[in-house]
C-alpha positions in Angstrom: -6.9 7.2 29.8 -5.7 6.6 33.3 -7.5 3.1 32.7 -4.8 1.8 30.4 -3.6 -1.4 31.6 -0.3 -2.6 28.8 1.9 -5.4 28.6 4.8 -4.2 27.3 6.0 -7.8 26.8 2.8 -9.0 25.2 2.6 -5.5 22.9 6.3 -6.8 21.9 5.3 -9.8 21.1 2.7 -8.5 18.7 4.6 -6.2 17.4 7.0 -9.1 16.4 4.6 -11.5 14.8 3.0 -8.5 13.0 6.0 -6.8 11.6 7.3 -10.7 10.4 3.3 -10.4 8.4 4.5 -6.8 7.1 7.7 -7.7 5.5 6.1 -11.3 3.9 3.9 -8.9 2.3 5.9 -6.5 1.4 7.6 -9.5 -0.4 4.5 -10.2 -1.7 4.1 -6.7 -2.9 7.3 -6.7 -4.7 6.7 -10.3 -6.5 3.5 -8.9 -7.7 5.0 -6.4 -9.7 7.6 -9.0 -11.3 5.3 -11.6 -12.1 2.2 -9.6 -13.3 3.9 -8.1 -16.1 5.4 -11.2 -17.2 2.1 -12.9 -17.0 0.8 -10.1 -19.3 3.4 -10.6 -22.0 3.7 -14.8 -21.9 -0.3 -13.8 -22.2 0.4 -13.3 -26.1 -2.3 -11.2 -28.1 -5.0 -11.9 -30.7 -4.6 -11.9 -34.4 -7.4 -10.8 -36.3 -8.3 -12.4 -39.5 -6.4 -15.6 -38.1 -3.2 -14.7 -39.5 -0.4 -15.6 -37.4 3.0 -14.3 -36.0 3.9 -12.4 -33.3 3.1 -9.3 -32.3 4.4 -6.6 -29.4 0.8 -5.6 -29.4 -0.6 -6.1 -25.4 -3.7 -8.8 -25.6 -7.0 -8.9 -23.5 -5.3 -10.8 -21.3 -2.4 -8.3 -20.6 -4.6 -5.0 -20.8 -6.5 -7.0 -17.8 -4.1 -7.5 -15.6 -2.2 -4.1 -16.6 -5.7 -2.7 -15.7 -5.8 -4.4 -12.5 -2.7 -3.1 -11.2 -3.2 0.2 -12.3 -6.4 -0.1 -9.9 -4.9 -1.3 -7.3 -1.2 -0.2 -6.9 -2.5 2.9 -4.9 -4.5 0.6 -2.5 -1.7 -1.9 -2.2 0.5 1.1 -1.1 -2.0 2.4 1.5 -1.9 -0.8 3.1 1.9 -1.0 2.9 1.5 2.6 4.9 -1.2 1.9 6.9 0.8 -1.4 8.5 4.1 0.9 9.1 2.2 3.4 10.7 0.0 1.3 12.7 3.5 -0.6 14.0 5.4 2.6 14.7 2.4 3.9 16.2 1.6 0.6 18.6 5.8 1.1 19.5 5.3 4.6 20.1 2.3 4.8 22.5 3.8 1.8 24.5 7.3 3.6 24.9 5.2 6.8 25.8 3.2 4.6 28.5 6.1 3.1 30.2 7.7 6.3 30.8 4.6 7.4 32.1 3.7 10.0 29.4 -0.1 8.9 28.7 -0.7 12.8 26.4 2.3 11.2 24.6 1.1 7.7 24.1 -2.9 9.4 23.2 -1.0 11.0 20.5 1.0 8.6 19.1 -2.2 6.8 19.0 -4.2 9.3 16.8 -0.9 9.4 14.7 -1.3 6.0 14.1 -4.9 5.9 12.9 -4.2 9.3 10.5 -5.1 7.9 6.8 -1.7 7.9 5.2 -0.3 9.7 2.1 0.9 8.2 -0.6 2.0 9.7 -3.9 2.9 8.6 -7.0 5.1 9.3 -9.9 3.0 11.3 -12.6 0.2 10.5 -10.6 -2.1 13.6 -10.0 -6.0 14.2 -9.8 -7.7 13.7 -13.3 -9.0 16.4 -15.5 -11.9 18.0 -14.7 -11.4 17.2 -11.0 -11.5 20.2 -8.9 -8.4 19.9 -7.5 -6.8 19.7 -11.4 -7.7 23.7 -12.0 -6.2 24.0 -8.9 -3.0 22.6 -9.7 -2.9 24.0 -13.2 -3.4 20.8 -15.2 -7.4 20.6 -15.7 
C-alpha cells in the first residue's frame, strides 16, 4: 500500500458530486413510496359480472405495483447503505492517508466494501428457512 498516490482535493471533489447523487436519490427513494401507493389506489379494481361501483378492494394493477415494492424495498435500502458506506468509507481512508496512517485508511477501506445490514420492521426469514427454527418462528 506504500503505492497510494491521493488527491485529497480531487477525492473531495468526488465526494461532493457523489453525496449531491445520494441525497437526489434518497429523494427519489422517498417519492417512490408516496406516489406508488397512490398510483395503486387511483388504479381502481375490477368488477366482476360488470356491475359497477366502487370498491376498497386492491386491483391487478395495485397488487402489481404493491408486489413490486415489496420486492424491491430491501434492495432499494441496500443501495441507500451501500452509497453511505462507500462515502464515509472514501472520507475515512483519505483522512487516514493524510495523517499518514495507511493500516488505518486499508481498514476503512474493507469497512467500506462490507455488504451492509439492513432490517426491517416485521421483516424476518420465512418459514421453513433454516434460520426461522432458529429464531423460534419456523
Amino acid at each position: 500500500m506504500t503505492g497510494w498516490d491521493i488527491s485529497p482535493t480531487g477525492v473531495k471533489g468526488v465526494l461532493e458530486k457523489t453525496g449531491t447523487a445520494a441525497e437526489g436519490l434518497g429523494k427519489a427513494g422517498t417519492t417512490l413510496q408516496t406516489a406508488v401507493p397512490a398510483a395503486a389506489k387511483a388504479a381502481g379494481t375490477l368488477s366482476m359480472g360488470g356491475g359497477g361501483g366502487e370498491s376498497e378492494g386492491l386491483g391487478l394493477v395495485a397488487v402489481a405495483l404493491s408486489q413490486f415494492m415489496e420486492a424491491h424495498t430491501v434492495r432499494l435500502q441496500k443501495i441507500g447503505a451501500r452509497a453511505s458506506a462507500s462515502l464515509n468509507g472514501a472520507a475515512n481512508a483519505t483522512n487516514a492517508y493524510l495523517t499518514g496512517d495507511l493500516e488505518q485508511a486499508a481498514n476503512a477501506q474493507r469497512e467500506a466494501l462490507k455488504e451492509p445490514k439492513v432490517d426491517l420492521p416485521g421483516q424476518g426469514p420465512p418459514p421453513g428457512h433454516p434460520a426461522a427454527y432458529q429464531a423460534g418462528t419456523g
